[in-house]
C-alpha positions in Angstrom: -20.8 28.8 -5.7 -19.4 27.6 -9.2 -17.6 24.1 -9.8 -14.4 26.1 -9.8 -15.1 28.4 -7.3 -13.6 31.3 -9.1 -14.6 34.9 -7.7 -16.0 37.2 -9.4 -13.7 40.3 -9.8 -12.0 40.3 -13.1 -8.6 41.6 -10.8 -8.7 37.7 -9.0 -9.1 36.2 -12.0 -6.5 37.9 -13.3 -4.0 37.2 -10.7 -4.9 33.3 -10.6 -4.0 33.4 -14.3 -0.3 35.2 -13.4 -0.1 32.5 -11.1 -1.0 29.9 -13.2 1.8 31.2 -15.6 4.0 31.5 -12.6 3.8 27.7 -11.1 3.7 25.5 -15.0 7.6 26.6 -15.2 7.7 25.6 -11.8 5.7 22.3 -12.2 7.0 21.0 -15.7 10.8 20.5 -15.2 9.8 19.5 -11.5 7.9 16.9 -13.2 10.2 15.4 -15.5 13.0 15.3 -12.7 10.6 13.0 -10.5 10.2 10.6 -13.3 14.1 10.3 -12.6 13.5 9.7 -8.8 10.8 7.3 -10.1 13.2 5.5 -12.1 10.9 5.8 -15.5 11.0 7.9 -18.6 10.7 11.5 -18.2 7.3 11.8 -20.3 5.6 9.6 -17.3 6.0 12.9 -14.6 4.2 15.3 -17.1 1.5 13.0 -18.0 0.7 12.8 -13.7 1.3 16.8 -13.7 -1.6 17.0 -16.5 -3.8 14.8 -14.8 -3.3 16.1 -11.5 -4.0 19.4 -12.8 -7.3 18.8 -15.0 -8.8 16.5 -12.6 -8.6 18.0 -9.4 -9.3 21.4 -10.7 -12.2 19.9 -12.0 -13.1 18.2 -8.8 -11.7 18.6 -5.9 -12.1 21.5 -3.2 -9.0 23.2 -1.9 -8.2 26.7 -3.5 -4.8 26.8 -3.7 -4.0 22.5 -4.1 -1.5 21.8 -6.4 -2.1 18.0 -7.4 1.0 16.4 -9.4 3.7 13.8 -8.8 5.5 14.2 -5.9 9.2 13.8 -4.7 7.7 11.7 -2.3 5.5 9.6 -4.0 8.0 9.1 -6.5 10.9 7.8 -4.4 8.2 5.1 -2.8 7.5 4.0 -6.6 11.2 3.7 -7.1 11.5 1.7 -4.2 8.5 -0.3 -4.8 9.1 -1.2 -8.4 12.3 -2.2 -7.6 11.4 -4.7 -4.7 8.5 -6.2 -7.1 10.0 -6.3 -10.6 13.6 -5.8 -10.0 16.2 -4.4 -12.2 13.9 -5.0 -15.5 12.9 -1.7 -16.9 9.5 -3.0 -18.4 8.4 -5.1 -16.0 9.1 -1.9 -13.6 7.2 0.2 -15.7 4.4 -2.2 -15.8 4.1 -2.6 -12.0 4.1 1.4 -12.4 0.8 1.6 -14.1 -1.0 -0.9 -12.1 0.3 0.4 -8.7 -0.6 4.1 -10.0 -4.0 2.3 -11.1 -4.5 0.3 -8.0 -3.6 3.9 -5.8 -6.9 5.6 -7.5 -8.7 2.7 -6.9 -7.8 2.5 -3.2 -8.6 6.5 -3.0 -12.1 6.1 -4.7 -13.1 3.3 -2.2 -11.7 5.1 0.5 -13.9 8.0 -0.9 -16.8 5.9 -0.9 -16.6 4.1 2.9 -16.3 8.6 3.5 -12.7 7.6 5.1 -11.5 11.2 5.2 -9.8 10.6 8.7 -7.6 8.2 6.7 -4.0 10.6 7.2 -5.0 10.1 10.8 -3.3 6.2 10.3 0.2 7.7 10.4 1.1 9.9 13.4 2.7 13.0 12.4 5.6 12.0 14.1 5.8 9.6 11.8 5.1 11.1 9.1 7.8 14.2 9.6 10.5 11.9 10.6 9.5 9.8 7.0 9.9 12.9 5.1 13.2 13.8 6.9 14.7 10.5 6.1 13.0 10.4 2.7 14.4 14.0 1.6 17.7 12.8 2.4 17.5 9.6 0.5 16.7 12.0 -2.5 19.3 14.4 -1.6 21.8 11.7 -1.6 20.4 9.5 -5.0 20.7 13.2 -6.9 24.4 14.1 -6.0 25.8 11.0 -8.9 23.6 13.5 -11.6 24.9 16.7 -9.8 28.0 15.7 -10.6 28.3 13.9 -13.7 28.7 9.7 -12.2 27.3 6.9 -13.1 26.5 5.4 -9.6 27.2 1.1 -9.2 25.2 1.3 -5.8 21.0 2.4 -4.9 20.9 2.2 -1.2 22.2 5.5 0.5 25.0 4.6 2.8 26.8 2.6 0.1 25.8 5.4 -2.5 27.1 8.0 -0.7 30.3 6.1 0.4 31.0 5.3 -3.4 30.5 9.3 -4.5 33.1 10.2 -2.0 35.1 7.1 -3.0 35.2 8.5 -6.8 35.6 12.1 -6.0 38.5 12.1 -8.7 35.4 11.8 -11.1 33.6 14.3 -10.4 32.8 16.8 -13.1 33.6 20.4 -12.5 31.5 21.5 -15.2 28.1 19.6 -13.9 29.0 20.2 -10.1 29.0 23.7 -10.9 26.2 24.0 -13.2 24.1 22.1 -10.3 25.5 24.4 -7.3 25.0 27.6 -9.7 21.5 26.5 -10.4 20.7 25.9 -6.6 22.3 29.1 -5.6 20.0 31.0 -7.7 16.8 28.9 -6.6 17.7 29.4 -2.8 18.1 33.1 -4.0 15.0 32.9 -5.8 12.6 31.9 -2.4 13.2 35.7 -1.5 11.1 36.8 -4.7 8.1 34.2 -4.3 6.6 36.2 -6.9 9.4 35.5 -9.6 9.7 32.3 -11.3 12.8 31.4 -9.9 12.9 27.6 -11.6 11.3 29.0 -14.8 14.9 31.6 -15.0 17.0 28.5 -13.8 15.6 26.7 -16.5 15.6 29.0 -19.3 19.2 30.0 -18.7 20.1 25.9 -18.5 18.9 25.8 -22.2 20.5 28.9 -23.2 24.1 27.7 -22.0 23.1 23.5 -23.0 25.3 23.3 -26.1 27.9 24.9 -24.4 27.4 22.9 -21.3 27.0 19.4 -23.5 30.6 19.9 -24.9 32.0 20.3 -21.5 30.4 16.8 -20.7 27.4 17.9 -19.2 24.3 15.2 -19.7 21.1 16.6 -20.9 17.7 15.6 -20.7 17.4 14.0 -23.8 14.1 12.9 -25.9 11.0 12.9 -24.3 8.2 10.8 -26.4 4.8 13.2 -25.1 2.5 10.3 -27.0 0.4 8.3 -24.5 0.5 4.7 -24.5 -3.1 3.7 -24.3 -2.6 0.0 -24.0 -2.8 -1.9 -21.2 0.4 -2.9 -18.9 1.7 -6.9 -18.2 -0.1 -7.2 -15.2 1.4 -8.7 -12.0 2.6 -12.1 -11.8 0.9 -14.3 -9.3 3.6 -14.1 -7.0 3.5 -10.2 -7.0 -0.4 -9.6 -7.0 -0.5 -9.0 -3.0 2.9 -7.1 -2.8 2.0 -4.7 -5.1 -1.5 -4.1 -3.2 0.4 -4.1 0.2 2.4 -0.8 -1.9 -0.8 0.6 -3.5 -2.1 0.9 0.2 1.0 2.1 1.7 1.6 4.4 -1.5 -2.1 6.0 -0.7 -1.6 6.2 2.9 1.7 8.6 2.0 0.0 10.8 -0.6 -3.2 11.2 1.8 -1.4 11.7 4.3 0.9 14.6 2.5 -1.6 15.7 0.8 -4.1 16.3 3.7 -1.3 18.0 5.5 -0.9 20.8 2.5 -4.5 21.0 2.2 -6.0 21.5 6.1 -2.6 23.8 6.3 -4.0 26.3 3.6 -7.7 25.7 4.8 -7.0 26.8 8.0 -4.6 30.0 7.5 -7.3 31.4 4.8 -10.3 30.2 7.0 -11.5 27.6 4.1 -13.5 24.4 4.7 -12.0 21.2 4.3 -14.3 18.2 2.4 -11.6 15.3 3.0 -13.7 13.0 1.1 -14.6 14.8 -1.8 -10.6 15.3 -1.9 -10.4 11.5 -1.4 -12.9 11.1 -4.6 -10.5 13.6 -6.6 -6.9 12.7 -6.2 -8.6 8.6 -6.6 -9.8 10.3 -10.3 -6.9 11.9 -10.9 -4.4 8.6 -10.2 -6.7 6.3 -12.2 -5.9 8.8 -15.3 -2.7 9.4 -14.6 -2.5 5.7 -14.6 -4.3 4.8 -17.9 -1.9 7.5 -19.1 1.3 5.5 -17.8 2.1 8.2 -15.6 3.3 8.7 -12.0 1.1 8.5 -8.4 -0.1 12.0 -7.7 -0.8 13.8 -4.2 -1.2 17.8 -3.3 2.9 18.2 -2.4 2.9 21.3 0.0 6.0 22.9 -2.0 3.8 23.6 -4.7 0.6 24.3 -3.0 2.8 26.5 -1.2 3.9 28.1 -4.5 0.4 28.4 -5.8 -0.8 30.6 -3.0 2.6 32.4 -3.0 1.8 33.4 -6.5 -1.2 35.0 -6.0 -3.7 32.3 -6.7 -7.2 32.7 -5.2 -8.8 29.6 -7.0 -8.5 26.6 -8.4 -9.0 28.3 -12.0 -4.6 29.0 -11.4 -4.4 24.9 -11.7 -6.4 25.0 -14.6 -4.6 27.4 -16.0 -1.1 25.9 -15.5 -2.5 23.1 -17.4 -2.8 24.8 -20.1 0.5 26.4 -20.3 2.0 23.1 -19.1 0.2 21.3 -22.4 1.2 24.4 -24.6 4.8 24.1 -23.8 5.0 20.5 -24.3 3.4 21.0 -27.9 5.1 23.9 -28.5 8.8 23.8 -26.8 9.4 20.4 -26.4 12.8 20.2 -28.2 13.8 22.7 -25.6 12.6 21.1 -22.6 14.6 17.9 -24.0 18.3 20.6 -23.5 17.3 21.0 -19.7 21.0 19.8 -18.3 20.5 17.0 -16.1 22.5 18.6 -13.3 19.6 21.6 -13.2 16.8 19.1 -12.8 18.9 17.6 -9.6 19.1 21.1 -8.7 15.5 21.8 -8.7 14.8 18.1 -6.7 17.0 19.4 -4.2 15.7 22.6 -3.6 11.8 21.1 -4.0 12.8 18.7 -1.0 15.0 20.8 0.9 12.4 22.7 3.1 11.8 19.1 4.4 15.6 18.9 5.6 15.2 21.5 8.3 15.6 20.3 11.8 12.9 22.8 13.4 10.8 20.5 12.2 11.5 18.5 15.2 11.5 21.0 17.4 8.3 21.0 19.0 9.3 17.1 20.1 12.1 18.3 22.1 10.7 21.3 23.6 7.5 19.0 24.3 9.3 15.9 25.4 7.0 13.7 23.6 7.2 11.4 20.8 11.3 12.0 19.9 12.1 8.6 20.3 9.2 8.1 17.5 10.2 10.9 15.3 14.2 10.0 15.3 13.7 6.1 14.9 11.6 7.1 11.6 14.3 9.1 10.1 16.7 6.3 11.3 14.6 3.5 10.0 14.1 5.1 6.2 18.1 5.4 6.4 18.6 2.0 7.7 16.0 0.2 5.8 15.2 1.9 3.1 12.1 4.1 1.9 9.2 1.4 2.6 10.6 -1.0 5.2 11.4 2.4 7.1 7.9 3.7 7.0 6.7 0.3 7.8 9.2 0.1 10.9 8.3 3.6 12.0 4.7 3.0 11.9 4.7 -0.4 14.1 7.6 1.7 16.5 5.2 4.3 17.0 1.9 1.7 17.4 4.3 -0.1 20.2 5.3 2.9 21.6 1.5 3.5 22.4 1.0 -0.1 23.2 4.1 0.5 26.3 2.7 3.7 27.0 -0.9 2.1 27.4 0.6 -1.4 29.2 2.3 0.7 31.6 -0.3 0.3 34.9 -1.8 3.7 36.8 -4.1 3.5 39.2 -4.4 6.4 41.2 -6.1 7.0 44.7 -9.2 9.3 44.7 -10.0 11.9 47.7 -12.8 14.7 48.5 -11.9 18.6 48.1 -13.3 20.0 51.4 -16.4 22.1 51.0 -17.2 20.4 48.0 -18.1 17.4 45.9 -15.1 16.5 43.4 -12.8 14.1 43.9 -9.2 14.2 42.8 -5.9 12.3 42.6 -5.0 12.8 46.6 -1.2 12.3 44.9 -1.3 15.2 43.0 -3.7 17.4 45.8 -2.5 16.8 49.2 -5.3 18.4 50.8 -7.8 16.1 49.7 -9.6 13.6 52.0 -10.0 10.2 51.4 -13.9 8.6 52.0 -14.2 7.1 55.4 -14.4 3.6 55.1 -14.7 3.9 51.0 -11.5 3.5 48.8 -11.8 5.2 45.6 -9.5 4.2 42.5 -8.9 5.2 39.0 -7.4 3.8 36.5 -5.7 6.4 34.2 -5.5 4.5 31.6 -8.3 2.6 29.4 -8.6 -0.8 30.5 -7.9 -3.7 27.5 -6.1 -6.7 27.2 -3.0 -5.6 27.9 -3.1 -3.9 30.9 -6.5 -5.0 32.8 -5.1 -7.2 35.0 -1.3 -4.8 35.7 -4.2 -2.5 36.8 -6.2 -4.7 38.5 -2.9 -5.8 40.7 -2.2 -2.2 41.7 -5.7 -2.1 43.0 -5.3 -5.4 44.9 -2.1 -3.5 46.6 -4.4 -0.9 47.3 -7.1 -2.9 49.0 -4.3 -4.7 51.3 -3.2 -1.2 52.1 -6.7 -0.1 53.2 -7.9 -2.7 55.5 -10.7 -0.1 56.8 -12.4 -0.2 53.3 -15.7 -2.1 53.1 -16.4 -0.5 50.0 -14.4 0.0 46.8 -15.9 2.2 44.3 -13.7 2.1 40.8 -14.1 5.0 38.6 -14.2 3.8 34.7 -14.4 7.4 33.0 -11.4 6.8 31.1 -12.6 3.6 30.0 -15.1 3.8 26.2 -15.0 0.2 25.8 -13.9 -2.9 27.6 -12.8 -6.3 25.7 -13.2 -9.8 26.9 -10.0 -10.3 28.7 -10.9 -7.1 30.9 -14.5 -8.3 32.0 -12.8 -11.2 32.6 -10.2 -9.5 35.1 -12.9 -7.4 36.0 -15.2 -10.4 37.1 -12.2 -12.2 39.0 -11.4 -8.6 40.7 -14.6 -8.4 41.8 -14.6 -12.2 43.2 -11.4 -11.2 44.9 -13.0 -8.5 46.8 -16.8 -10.6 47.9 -13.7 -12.9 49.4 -12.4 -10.1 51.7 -16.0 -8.6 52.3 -15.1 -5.4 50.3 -17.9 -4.6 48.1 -17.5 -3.1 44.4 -19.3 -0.3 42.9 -18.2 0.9 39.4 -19.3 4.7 39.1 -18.8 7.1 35.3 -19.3 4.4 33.3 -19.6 5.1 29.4 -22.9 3.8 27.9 -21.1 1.1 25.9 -19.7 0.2 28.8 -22.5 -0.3 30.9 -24.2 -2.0 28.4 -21.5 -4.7 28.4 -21.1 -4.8 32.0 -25.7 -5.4 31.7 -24.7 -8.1 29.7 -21.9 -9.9 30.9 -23.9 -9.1 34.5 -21.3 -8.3 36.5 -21.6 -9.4 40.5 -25.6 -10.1 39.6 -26.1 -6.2 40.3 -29.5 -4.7 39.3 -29.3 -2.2 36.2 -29.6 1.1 38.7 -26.5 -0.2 40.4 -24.6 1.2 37.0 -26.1 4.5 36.7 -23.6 6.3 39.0 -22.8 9.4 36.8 -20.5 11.0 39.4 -18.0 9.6 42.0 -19.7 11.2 44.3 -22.9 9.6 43.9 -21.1 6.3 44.3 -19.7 6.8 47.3 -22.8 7.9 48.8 -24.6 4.9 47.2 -27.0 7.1 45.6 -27.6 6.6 42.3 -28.9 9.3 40.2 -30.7 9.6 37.1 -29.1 9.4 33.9 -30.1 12.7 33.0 -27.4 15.0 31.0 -28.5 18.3 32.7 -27.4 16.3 36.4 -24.6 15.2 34.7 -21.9 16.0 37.7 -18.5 15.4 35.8 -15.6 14.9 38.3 -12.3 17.7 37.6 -9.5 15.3 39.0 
């Protein structure tokens, strides 16, 4: 297969170059309006959408990926810059290079320690409720350029309360030219195979000097010459910051951009190399940054798009390069007429499939994780865009840590007729062990809930005076830390005191070999080879063979 992967037929390379057509008029005023979220100069979004383009269609794997700045990744910039350099517009601009530089470098080292699980660090509960909360921020930080203020306030409540505070300002002429613009674009998603923003934007220009004397702000001068020098680096005081954001500012795109690219894999039956893709969006944000431009991630509105277009390769990318560089050297004084209130338009459309509450859906229907997927819409509200993903992430790590801590032990019996044994709780007609109790822990045991568990058990033994014998089923167990052999040890002291004797049965084999060494109740190696409850209640160890491997079903 060719670096591009590119078929062979003349008819799909045909149709990826329509589609490359198709998505540049897409890509380059969605560009320059994220260089707005971004807070930066409009040039710094099309130098990303080049880079994006070149390098991963150079590199990376995914047919249909669309690699560019993102609504996303821009709003975290914002918000980043902000916290670091404050209201200084060069010093911002300089912690934007070296946070876009620092983001390739954190992908290519991730690509090199072949971290492809990486998305896997934010739950997608997480991650949805983020991008709900984030798509509102954006939403709500367009509406002063949709119509025609110039907002005193950056955080949304105030924002918004000051827009409806100065609604005797608003502009008719640029709310309409934004609602017109959106009303076509929603219109548009019913034709995925007309340019809808490409007809948005061409009849923004068209009516501009019309538009401009009814007070409507254009885009104004874009200067398309790189800047090949070197940034002011970070200060001192904002060297581990600004690392702490690189991080979090790669977790986000990896995580977004994994999403778009696994989602396409799957419906067209693709392979997914996640750290190849790692090695080519870390390529593509170390250009982007040495040409001052903006992080870049595979957004799944414009991978989405791409394959709606009729893309069948990554040759369409290529392809929308070129047009992308042939409009900026050939219709730039154009581009520089797109009304402002258009290019708040197109934000708000690019962000508003992320404003649908299905998304949640499957939470409530499920009854898991809501609590996790509202507090992260609350928290990027609240806190703003990276205090908010930071708050969701540690809600949803103590959410697991409570679910975890919670203690369940449950009380193992024999099916009649055969040799499994199952919670008697939850099967009635089991039948306990004469003068054996059998308990499981449903839980893995660690530090924070060894000895809750251990407790229960004690309640259990008290219960069953009849037990000589208490055989502990570890199967849900892969690893055990100090403070549980520890519990473990004093359990099993506990018991010798009572004359009840412990056997451990479906132990892992890292768990076994801990138990060898920390040499639990001076038992012999065979005493650990238990593989089935069963075995262990008839103290009959087998061999660790895989083809006797008896797994319990309860």
């Amino acid at each position: 297969m060719s670096a591009l992967a590119v078929p062979a037929s003349a008819g799909s390379r045909w149709t990826d170059l329509l589609a490359g057509l198709a998505i540049a008029g897409l890509l380059l005023p969605e560009a320059v309006a994220y260089s707005s979220i971004a807070g930066l100069p409009a040039q710094t979004g099309v130098f990303a959408l080049f880079a994006g383009l070149v390098c991963y269609g150079l590199i990376g794997r995914s047919r249909f990926a669309i690699v560019s700045a993102t609504s996303s990744s821009a709003a975290v910039l914002a918000a980043a810059t902000l916290a670091t350099a404050g209201s200084d517009a060069a010093a911002r601009a300089a912690i934007a290079v070296f946070l876009t530089l620092a983001t390739g470098a954190c992908f290519l080292l991730a690509s090199a320690a072949r971290l492809g699980g990486l998305s896997q660090m934010i739950a997608r509960p997480v991650l949805r409720g983020f991008t709900f909360g984030l798509a509102c921020v954006i939403v709500v930080k367009q509406l002063p350029t949709l119509l025609g203020l110039h907002a005193q306030h950056g955080d949304v409540l105030p924002l918004l309360l000051e827009v409806l505070r100065r609604i005797g300002e608003w502009q008719p002429a640029s709310l309409l030219t934004g609602a017109a613009a959106l009303l076509l674009l929603f219109v548009g998603e019913r034709r995925p195979r007309i340019p809808g923003s490409l007809i948005v934007i061409v009849l923004g220009i068209a009516a501009s000097a019309w538009l401009a004397g009814q007070g409507v702000a254009v885009t104004g001068t874009i200067a398309m010459a790189p800047q090949w020098a070197l940034p002011g680096w970070p200060t001192r005081e904002q060297w581990l910051p600004s690392l702490e954001l690189a991080i979090a500012l790669t977790l986000i795109l990896y995580a977004e951009s994994y999403g778009a690219i696994r989602a396409f894999a799957l419906k067209h039956g693709d392979g997914v190399q996640a750290n190849r893709d790692l090695f080519a969006l870390g390529v593509a944000n170390v250009v982007s940054g040495v040409l001052h431009g903006l992080p870049v991630g595979a957004g799944y509105s414009a991978t989405s798009a791409n394959e709606a277009a009729g893309a069948r390769s990554r040759l369409a990318g290529l392809v929308a390069a070129l047009v992308v560089l042939l409009m900026v050297a050939f219709a730039l004084p154009w581009i520089e007429r797109i009304p402002q209130p258009v290019l708040a338009a197109i934000v708000i459309h690019a962000v508003g499939k992320s404003l649908r509450p299905a998304v949640f859906a499957p939470y409530l229907r499920w009854h898991r994780d809501r609590l996790i997927a509202f507090a992260a819409v609350a928290a990027v509200l609240a806190l703003g865009i990276l205090n908010g993903l930071l708050a969701a992430i540690a809600i949803s790590v103590l959410m697991l840590l409570r679910k975890l801590a919670r203690p369940r032990l449950s009380v193992l019996g024999k099916l009649a007729g055969g040799h499994d044994f199952v919670d008697i709780a939850l099967h009635p007609q089991a039948l306990p062990a004469p003068g054996v109790l059998v308990l499981r822990p449903e839980q893995p045991l660690f530090f924070a809930n060894a000895e809750p568990i251990l407790a229960l058990a004690r309640q259990q033994v008290e219960r069953h005076p009849d037990a000589h014998r208490l055989v502990l089923s570890l199967e849900l167990s892969p690893d055990l830390d100090s403070t549980s052999l520890e519990a473990l040890s004093d359990f099993d002291a506990w018991l010798k005191a009572r004359g009840v004797a412990l056997t451990l049965a479906r132990l892992k084999d890292g768990v076994r070999s801990v138990l060898l060494r920390a040499k639990l109740s001076g038992e012999a190696a065979s005493a650990l080879d238990y593989w089935s409850v069963d075995d262990a209640v008839n103290a009959a160890p087998s061999a660790r063979d895989d083809g006797k491997d008896d797994r319990d079903k309860g």
